[in-house]
Every structure is written in structure tokens, then in C-alpha cells.
Phi, psi and omega in degrees: 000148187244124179232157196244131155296157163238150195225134139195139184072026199046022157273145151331139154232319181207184121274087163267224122216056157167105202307282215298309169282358170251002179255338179296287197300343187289287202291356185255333166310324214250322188280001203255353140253035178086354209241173196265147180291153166273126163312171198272297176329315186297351163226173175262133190237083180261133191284137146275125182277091140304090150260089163275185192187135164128305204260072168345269178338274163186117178264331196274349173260349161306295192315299192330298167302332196253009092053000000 
């Protein structure tokens, strides 16, 4: 599994692990208030390298899924 930061304008805006479906709920959370949606461009989308430790049961079912 792939998890991303989303950035705009370098502030933190979320964590995700699908950019494209939070920018759908984002822009529509923004037209429902008024305001005009945002591109994909308008942010910085960086993958995380996610090291966890402690839960055996699952980290193996992550690997298992990213697969």
C-alpha cells in the first residue's frame, strides 16, 4: 500500500493512500461552499516510506495487499 502527504502551498493538508479520490471530496467539500475546485497541480504529493513495528499480525497483512 501507497500512502502520500498532500501539501499546498507547503502547509500540510492531509495523509492519504489515494491522492485522486481526497482531491474529488476535497473539491467538492469547496464547491458546497462556494468556493472553485482545485487541480492535482495545486498540490505537492509526497509517498511515504512507512516503517512500522509492533503489530506482527499486521504489518504481514499489509505486505500481503501491497502484493
Amino acid at each position: 500500500m501507497k500512502i502520500y502527504n498532500v501539501f499546498y502551498e507547503g502547509h500540510y493538508e492531509c495523509t492519504t493512500n489515494n491522492f485522486k479520490k481526497w482531491l474529488k471530496e476535497h473539491n467538492a467539500r469547496r464547491i458546497s461552499e462556494g468556493n472553485e475546485k482545485e487541480d492535482a497541480d495545486d498540490f505537492d504529493v509526497e509517498e511515504l516510506n512507512l516503517i512500522l513495528y509492533g503489530d506482527k499480525k499486521w504489518a504481514e497483512n499489509i505486505s500481503t495487499k501491497a502484493k
